[in-house]
C-alpha positions in Angstrom: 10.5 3.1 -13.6 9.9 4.7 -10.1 13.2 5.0 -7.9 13.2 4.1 -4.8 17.0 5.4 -4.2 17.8 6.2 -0.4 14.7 5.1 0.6 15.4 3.5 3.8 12.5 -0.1 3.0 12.7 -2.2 0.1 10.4 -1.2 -2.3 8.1 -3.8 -2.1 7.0 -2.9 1.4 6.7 0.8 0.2 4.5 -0.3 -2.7 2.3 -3.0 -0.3 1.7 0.2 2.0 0.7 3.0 -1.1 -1.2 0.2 -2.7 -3.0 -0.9 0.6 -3.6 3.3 1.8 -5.0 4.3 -1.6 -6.7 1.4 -2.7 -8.9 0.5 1.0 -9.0 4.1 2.2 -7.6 3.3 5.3 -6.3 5.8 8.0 -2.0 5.7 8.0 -2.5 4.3 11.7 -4.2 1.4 10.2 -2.0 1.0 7.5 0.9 1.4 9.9 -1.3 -1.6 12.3 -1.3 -3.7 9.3 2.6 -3.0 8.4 3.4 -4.1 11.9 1.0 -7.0 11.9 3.5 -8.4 9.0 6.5 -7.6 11.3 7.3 -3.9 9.4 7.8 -1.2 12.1 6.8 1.9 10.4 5.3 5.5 11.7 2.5 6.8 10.1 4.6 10.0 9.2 6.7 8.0 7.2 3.5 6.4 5.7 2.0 10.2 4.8 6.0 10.8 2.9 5.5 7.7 0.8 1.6 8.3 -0.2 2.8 12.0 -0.9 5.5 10.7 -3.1 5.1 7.5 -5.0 0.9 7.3 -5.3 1.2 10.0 -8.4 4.2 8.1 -9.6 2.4 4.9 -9.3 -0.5 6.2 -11.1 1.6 7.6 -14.1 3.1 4.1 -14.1 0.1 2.4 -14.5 -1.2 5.4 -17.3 1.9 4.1 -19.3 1.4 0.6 -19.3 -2.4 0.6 -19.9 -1.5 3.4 -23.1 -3.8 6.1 -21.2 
């Protein structure tokens, strides 16, 4: 289970962003676009600091539940 303790977003808008950054290959200024589009101010900064933290977790996530 990934912990999203003191993060500062709920997790799901963390998880929307990683998932929407790693899997389009968009720039953080669109992601951060998009985020505010769905009413979620966010800097791309902060974007960079989540992709940085929780896209390998992600992935080991995923490795576990497929049995990879």
């Amino acid at each position: 289970m990934i912990s999203f303790k003191g993060a500062q977003f709920p997790k799901e808008v963390i998880l929307f962003a990683v998932f929407f950054y790693v899997r389009y290959g968009v720039s953080y200024r669109d992601v951060e676009e998009i985020m505010e589009e769905r009413g979620v101010t966010v800097d791309n900064a902060t974007l960079n600091r989540w992709v940085i933290k929780y896209s390998p977790l992600i992935a080991l996530a995923a490795k576990k539940i497929n049995g990879l």
